[in-house]
MIVEXTI-17552 format. One record per residue (C-alpha): residue number from 1; residue in one letter; z, x, y. Coordinates in nm, 3 decimals, padded with zeros to 5 digits. Layout:
BEGIN
+-----+------+---------+---------+---------+
: pos : code :       z :       x :       y :
+-----+------+---------+---------+---------+
: NUM :    A :       Z :       X :       Y :
...
+-----+------+---------+---------+---------+
//
This chain:
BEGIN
+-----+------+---------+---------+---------+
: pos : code :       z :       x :       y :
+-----+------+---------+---------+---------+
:   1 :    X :  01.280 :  01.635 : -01.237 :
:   2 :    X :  01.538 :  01.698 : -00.944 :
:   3 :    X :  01.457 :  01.855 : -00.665 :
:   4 :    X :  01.648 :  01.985 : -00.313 :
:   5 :    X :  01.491 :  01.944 : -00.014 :
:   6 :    X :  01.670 :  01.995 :  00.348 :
:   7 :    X :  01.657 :  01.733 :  00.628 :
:   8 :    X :  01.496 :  01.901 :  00.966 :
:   9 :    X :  01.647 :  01.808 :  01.327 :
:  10 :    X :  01.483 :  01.500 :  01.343 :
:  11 :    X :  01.534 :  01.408 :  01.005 :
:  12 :    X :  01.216 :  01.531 :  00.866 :
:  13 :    X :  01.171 :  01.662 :  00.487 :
:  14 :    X :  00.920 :  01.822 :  00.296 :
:  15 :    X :  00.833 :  01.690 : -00.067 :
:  16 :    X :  00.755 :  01.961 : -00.282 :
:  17 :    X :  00.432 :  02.012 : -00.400 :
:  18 :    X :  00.513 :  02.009 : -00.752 :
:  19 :    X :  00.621 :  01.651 : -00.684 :
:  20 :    X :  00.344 :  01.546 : -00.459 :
:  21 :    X :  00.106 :  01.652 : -00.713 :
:  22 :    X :  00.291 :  01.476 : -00.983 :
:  23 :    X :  00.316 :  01.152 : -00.794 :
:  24 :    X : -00.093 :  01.175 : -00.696 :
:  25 :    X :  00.059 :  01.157 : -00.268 :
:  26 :    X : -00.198 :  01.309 : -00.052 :
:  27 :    X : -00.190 :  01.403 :  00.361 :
:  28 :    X : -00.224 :  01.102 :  00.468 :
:  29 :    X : -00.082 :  00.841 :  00.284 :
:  30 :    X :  00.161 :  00.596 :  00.345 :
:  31 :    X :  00.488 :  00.601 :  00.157 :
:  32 :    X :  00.726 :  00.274 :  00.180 :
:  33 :    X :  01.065 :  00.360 :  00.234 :
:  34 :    X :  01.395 :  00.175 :  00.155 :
:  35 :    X :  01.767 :  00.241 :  00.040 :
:  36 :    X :  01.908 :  00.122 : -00.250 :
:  37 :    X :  02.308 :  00.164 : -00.303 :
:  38 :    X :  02.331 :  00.457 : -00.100 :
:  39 :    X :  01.987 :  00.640 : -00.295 :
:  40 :    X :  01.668 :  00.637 : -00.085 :
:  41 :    X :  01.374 :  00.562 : -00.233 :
:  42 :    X :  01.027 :  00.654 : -00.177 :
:  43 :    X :  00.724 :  00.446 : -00.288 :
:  44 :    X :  00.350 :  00.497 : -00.263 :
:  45 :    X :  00.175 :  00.253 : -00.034 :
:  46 :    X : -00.072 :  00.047 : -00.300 :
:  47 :    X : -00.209 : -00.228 : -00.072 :
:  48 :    X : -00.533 : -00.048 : -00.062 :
:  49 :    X : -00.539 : -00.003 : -00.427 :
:  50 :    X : -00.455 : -00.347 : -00.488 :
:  51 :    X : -00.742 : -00.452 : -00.258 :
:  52 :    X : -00.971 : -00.293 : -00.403 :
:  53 :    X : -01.259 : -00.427 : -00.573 :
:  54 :    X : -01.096 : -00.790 : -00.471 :
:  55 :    X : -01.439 : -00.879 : -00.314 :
:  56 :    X : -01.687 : -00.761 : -00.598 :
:  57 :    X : -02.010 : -00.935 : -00.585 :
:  58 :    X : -01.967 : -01.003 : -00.206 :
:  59 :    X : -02.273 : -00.822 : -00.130 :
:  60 :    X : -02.441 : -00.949 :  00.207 :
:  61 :    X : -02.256 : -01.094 :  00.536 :
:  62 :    X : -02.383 : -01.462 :  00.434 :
:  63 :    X : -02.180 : -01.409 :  00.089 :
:  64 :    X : -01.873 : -01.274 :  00.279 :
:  65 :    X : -01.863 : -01.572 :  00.552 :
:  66 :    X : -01.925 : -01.802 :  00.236 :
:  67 :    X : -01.642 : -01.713 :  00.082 :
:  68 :    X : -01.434 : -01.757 :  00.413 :
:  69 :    X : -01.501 : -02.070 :  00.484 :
:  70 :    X : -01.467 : -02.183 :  00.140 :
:  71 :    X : -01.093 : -01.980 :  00.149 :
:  72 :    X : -01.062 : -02.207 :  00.458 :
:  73 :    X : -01.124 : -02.491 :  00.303 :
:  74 :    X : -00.865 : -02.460 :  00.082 :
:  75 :    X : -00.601 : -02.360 :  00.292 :
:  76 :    X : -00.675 : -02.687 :  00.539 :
:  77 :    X : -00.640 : -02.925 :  00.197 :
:  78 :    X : -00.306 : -02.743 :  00.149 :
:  79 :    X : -00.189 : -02.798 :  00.460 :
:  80 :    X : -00.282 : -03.152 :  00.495 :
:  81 :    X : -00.089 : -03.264 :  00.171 :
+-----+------+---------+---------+---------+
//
């Protein structure tokens, strides 16, 4: 699918709907942007999606600061070979 969109005065642009609804990008979200040989290139931000569901069966505070000071653990035996 190609599209043409126009860049405003301060180098806004609009993505289609058609094209926001294809790609699932709400208000809101955060898009990563780079250039590639000369094409730019616009990404959906995943970090949350990535996240989540990293800290299933973390249920109470005592199970979270468990698992942070056994995360710290390990980084301090990394660090000291």
């Amino acid at each position: 699918m190609v599209m043409k969109v126009r860049v405003g005065s301060i180098g806004t642009i609009v993505i289609p709907k058609e094209v926001r609804v294809k790609s699932g990008i709400r208000e809101g979200d955060v898009l990563e942007v780079s250039v590639e040989e000369g094409t730019i290139i616009l990404v959906k931000d995943r970090t949350w999606e990535r996240l989540h569901g990293c800290a299933k069966g973390l249920t109470t505070v005592e199970d979270v600061e468990r698992e942070l000071d056994e995360d710290e653990g390990v980084w301090e035996n990394r660090l000291e070979q």
